[in-house]
C-alpha positions as CSV (number, residue, x, y, z in Angstrom):
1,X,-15.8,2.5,2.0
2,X,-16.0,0.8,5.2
3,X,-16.6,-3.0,5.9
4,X,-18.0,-5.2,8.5
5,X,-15.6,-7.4,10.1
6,X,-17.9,-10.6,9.2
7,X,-18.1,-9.0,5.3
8,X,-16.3,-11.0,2.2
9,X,-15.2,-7.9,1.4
10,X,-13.3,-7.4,4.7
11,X,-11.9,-10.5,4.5
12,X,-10.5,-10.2,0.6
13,X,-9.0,-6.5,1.7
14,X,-7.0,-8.4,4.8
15,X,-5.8,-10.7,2.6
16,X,-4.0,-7.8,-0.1
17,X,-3.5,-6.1,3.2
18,X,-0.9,-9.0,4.1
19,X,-0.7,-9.3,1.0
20,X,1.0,-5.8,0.7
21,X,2.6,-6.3,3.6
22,X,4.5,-9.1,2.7
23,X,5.7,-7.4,-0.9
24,X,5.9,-3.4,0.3
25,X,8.9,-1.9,2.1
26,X,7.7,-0.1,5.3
27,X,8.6,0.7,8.5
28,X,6.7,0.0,11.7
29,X,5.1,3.2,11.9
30,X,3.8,2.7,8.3
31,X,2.9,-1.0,8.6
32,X,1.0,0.1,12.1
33,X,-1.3,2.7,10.7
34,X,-1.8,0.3,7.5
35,X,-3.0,-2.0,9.9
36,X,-5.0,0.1,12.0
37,X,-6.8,1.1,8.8
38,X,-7.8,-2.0,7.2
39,X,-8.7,-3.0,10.9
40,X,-11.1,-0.9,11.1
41,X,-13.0,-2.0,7.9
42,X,-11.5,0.6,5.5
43,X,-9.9,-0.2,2.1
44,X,-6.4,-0.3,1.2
45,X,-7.1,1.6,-1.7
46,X,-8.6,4.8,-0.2
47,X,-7.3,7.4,2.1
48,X,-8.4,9.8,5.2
49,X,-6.7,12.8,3.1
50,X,-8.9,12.3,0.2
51,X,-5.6,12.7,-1.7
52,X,-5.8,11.8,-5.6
53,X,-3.4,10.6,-7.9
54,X,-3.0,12.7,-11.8
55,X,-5.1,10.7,-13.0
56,X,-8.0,11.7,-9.9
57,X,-8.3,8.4,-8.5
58,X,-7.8,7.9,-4.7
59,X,-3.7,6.9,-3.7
60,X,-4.2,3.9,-1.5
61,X,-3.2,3.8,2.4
62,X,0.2,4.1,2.3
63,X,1.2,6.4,-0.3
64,X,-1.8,8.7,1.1
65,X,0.3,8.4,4.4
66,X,3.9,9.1,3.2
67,X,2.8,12.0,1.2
68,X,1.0,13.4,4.2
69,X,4.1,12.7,6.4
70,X,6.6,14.3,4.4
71,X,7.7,11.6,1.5
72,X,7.4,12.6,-2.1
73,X,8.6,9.0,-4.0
74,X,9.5,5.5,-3.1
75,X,8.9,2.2,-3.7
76,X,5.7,1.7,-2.9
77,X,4.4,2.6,-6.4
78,X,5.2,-1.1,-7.1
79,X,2.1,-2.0,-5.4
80,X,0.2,-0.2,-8.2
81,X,2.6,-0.2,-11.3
82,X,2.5,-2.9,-14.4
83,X,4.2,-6.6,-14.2
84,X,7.2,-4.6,-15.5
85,X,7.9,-1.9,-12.9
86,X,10.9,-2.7,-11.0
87,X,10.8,-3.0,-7.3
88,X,13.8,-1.1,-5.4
89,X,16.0,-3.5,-3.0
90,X,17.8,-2.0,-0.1
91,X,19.8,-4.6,0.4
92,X,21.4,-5.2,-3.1
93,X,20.9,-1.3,-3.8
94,X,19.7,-1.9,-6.9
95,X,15.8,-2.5,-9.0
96,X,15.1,-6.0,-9.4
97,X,12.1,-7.4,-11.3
98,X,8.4,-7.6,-9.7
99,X,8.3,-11.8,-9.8
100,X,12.1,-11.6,-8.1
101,X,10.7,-10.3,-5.2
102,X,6.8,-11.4,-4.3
């Protein structure tokens, strides 16, 4: 769905826009389109690929976007998974809990 700029709903999807941007790994590239497409009104939770997850709902923004451009898994299912799911941290190269890191 797309939003008017002036919209509540706008406004609530740029805040888990930097919301996700704070908590997610990505690099520029990935953080660029993400913001291009919550710019434009979109929400973070579809996709211009109309790609699905098994469970048929639409992958948000950015794993839409690194399955289209050549990733297969990552991190970024921390955005979606339960309080438990770890998060992975480059720099300790290790998981650490979800409330460790956001």
């Amino acid at each position: 769905m797309r939003y008017g700029k002036n919209s509540i709903d706008y406004q609530i999807n740029m805040e888990a826009f930097h919301e996700m941007e704070n908590c997610v790994p990505m690099t520029k590239p990935e953080r660029d389109a993400l913001r291009n497409w919550v710019k434009k009104g979109y929400d973070l939770d579809t996709n211009p690929w109309d790609l699905f997850d098994s469970d048929d709902l639409p992958l948000n923004y950015l794993q839409a976007y690194r399955l289209e451009f050549g990733y297969s898994s990552g991190p970024w299912d921390y955005w979606k998974g339960p309080d438990t799911q770890t998060y992975w941290d480059e720099s300790r190269k290790c998981f650490i809990p979800k409330d460790e890191f956001c």
